[in-house]
MARDRENVEX-643311 format. One record per residue (C-alpha): x, y, z; residue number from 1. Coordinates in Angstrom, 2 decimals. Layout:
BEGIN
R         X         Y         Z   resi
R         X         Y         Z    NUM
...
END
This chain:
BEGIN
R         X         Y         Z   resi
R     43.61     29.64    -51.43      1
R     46.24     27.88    -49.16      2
R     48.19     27.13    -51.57      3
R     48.42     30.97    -53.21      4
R     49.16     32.22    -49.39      5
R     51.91     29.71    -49.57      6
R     53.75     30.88    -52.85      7
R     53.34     34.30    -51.80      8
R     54.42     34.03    -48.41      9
R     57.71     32.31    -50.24     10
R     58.32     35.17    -52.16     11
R     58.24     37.69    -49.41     12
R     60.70     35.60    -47.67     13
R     62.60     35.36    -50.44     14
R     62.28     39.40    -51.01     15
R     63.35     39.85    -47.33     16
R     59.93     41.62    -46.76     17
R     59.72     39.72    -43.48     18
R     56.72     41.74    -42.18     19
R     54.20     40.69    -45.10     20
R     55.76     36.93    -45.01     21
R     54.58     37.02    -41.03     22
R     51.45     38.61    -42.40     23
R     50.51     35.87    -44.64     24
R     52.00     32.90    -42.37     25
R     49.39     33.99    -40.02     26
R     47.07     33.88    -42.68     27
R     47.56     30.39    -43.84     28
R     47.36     29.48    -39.98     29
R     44.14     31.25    -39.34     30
R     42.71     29.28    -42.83     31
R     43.82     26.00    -40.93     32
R     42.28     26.65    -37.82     33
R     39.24     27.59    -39.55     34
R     39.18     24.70    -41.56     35
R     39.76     22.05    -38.54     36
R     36.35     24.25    -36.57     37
R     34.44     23.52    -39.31     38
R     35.09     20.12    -39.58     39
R     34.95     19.57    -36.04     40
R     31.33     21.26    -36.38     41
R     29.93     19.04    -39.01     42
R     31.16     16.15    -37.47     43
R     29.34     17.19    -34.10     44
R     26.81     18.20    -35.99     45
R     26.53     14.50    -37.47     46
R     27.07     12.75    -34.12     47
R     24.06     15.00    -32.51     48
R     21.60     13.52    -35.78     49
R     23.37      9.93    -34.65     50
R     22.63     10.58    -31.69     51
R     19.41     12.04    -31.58     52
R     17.86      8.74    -33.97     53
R     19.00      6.53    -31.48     54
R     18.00      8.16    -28.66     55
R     14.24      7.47    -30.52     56
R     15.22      4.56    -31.00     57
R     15.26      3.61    -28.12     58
R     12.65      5.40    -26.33     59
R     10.57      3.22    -28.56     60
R     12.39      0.01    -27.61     61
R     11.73      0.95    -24.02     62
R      8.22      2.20    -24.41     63
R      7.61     -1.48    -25.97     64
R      8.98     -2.94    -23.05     65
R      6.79     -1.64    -20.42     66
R      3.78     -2.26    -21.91     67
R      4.92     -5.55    -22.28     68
R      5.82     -5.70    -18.32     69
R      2.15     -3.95    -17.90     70
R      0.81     -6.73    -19.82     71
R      2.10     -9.02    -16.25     72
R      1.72     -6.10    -13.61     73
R     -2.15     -5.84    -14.64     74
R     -2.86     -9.36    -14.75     75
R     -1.28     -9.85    -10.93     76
R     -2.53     -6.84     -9.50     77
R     -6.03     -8.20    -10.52     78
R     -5.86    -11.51     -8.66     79
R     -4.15     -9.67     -5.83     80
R     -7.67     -8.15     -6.04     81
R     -9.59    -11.09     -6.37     82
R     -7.81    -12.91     -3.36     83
R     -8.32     -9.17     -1.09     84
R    -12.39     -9.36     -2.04     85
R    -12.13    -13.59     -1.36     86
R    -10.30    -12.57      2.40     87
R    -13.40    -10.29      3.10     88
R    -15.66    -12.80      2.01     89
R    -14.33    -15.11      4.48     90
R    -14.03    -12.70      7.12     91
R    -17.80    -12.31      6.69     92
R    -18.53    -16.27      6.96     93
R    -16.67    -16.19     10.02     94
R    -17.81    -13.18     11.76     95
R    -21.52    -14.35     11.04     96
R    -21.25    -17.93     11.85     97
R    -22.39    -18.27      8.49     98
R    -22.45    -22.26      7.04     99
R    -19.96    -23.78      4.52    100
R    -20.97    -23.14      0.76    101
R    -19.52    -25.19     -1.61    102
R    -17.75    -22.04     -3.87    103
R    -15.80    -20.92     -0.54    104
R    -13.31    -23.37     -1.95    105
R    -12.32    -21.11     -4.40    106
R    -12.12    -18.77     -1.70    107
R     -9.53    -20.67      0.60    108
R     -7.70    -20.82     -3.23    109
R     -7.60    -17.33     -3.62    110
R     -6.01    -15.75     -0.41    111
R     -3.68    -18.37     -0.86    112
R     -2.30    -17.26     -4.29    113
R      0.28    -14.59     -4.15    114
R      1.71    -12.99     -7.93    115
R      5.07    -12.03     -8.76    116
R      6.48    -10.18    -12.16    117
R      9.20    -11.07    -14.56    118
R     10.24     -8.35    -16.39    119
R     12.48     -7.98    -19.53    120
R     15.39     -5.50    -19.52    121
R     17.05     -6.17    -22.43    122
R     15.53     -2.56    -23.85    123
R     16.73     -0.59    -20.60    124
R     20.10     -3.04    -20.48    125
R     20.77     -1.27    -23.88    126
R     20.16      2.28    -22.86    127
R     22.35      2.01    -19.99    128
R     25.00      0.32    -21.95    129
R     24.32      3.77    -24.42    130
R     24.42      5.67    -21.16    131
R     21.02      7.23    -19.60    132
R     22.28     10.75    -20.75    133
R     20.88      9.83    -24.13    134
R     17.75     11.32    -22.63    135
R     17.27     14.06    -23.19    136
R     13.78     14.70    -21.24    137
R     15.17     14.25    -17.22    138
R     11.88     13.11    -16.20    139
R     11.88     10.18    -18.39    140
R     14.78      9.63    -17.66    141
R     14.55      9.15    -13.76    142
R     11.37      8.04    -14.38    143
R     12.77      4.53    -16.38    144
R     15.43      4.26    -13.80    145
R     13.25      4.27    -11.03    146
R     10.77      1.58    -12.69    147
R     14.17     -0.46    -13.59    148
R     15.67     -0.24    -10.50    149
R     13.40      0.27     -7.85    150
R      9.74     -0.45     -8.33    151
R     10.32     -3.49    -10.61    152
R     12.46     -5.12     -8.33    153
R     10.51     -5.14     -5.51    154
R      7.53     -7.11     -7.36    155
R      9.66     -9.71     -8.05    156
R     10.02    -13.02     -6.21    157
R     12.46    -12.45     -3.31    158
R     12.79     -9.01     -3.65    159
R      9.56     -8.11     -2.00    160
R      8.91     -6.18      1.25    161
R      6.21     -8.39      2.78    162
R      6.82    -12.69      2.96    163
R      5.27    -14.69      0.32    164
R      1.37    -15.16      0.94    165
R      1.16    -19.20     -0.12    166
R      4.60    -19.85      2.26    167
R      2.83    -18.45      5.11    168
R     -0.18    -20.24      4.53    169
R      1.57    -23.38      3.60    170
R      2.21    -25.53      6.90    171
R     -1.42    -24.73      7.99    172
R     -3.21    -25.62      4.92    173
R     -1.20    -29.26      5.02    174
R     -3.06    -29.79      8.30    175
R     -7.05    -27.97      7.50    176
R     -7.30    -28.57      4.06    177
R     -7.88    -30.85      1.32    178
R     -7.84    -30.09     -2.66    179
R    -10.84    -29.32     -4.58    180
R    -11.70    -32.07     -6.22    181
R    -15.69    -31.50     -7.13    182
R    -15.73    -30.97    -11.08    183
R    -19.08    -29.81    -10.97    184
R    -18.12    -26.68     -9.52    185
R    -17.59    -23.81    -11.53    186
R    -15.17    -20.52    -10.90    187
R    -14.82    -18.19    -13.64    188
R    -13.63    -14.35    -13.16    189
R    -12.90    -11.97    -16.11    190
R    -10.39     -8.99    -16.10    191
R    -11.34     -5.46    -16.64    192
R    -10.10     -4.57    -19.73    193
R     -7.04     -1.30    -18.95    194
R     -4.85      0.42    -21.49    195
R     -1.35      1.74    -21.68    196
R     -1.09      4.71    -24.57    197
R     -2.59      2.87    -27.33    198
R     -1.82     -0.70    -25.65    199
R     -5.28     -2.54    -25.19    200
R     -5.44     -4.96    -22.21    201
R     -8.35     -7.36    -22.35    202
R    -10.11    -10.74    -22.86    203
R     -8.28    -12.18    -20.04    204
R    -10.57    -14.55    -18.17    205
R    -10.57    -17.73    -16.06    206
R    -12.65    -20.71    -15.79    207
R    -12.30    -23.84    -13.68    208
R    -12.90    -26.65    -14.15    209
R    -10.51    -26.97    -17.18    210
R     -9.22    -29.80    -20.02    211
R     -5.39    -29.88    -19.50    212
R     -4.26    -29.77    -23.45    213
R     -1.10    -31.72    -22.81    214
R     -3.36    -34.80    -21.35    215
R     -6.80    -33.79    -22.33    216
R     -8.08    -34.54    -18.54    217
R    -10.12    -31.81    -16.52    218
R     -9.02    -30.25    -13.62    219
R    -10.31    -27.90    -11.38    220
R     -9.04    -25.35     -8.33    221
R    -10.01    -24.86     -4.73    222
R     -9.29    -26.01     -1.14    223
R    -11.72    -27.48      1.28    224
R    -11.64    -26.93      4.78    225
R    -11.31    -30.69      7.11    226
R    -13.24    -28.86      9.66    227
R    -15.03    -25.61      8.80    228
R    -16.69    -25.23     11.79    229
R    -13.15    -25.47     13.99    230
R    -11.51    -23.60     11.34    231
R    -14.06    -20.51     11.96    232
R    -13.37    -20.86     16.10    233
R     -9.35    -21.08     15.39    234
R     -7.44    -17.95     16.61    235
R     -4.53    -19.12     14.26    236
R     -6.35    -19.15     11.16    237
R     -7.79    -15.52     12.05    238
R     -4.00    -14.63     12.84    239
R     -3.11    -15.67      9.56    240
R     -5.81    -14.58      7.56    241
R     -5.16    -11.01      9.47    242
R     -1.72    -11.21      7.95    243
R     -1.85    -12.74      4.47    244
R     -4.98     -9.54      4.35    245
R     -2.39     -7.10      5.11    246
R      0.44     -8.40      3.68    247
R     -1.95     -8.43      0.19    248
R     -2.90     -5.07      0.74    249
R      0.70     -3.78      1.00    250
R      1.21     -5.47     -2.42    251
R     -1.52     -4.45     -4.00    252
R     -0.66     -0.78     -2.93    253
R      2.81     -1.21     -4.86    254
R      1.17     -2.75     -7.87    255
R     -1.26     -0.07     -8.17    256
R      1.76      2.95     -8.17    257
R      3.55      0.58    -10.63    258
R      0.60      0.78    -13.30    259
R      0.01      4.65    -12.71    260
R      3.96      5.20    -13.40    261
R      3.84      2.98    -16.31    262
R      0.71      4.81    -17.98    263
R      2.54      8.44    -16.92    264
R      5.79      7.12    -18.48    265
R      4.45      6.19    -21.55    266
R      2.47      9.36    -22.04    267
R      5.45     11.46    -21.49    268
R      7.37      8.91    -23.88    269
R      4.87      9.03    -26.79    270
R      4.92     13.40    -25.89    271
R      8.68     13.02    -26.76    272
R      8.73     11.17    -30.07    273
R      6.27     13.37    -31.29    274
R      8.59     16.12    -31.20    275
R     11.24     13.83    -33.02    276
END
């Protein structure tokens, strides 16, 4: 078609007919421009299909990767639990000048142990390095970067708002306590079982005392107070167990709007592929 305008628009040049040869110029001009829109429209066209399969893409990549960090947030935020019921239980000895038992040693363990996470990133390193805009869906969007960059961070180790519960324990367990070292004593304590989408978390359980694979020798858990009737009159162990309650209670708080953001983000996640 061009290429008829073109001989044509020749011959009314050559004819002097000026008026037709400006007539068909324009013509071949329009053709151009309407050949370099459509082009430009497949080729957006193309880039938005591109786009749009790596946008799933990644939303799966990412979806993987939280349930994998869920996998560490809901095995902490139990034994944050565990060591919150094990501070009340001591509480209780104390307050009712109750005897030392032999399984408060796991106890004294338990309010001791604090729990950080460790997440990956490479999943939301790559959707940054995509750019977040590949989202489509602004709430998952703000929801990942809030997870990535705010509530992930501060479960980490020295990112966290309160101190670290063992540290402040530390010095005063040096001087009140001694290790566990009865192997006829027996802690075990089993997870509830949780999901994420169609994640399954369960048959995670411990037991003490155990056989060390790497040197097939049993050990065991649990600190014994020197003193336990001093230790239940000192105003600096109720101090600290007052604080290492709290400070627990702050974390497990934080843990617990961790897992309900997860389980929301995934839903929405899983909502948006579906569509795809």
């Amino acid at each position: 078609m061009a290429k008829i305008f073109r001989k044509n628009r020749q011959r009314f040049l050559t004819e002097k007919r000026i008026k037709k040869y400006l007539t068909y110029a324009v013509g071949e001009i329009i053709l151009v421009v309407i050949g370099i829109l459509v082009a430009l429209q497949i080729n957006s066209i193309s880039e938005d299909r591109q786009r749009a399969k790596l946008e799933k893409i990644l939303l799966q990549q990412v979806k993987f990767e939280i349930q994998e960090v869920y996998e560490d947030v809901w095995r902490d935020a139990a034994k944050l639990k565990m060591g919150f019921n094990s501070h009340y239980e001591i509480i209780d000895v104390i307050e009712k000048d109750q005897p030392y038992t032999d399984s408060l040693c796991f106890d004294f363990y338990l309010i001791k142990m604090d729990e950080y996470i460790f997440p990956t990133n490479a999943a939301y390193t790559r959707l940054t390095e995509e750019g977040l805009d590949i989202i489509q869906n602004d709430t998952i969007r703000m929801a990942l970067q809030a997870l990535y960059e705010g509530n992930f961070p501060r479960l980490t180790a020295n990112k966290s708002f309160v101190p670290d519960i063992s540290e402040v324990l530390d010095d005063y367990y040096l001087q009140a306590f001694r290790p566990n070292t009865d192997m006829d004593l027996r802690f075990s304590a089993e997870l509830v079982n949780d999901t994420v989408g169609t994640r399954v978390y369960s048959d995670e359980h411990y037991v003490f005392p155990i056989v060390d694979d790497s040197y097939g020798k049993e050990y065991t858990v649990g600190y014994v107070p020197l003193q336990f009737e001093a230790l239940k009159k000192d105003p600096k162990f109720h101090m600290l167990l007052a604080q290492t309650r709290r400070y627990r209670k702050i974390k497990m708080l934080r843990y617990d709007s961790v897992k309900s953001i997860i389980k929301n983000v995934v839903k929405i996640i899983d909502r948006e592929l579906a569509k795809k």
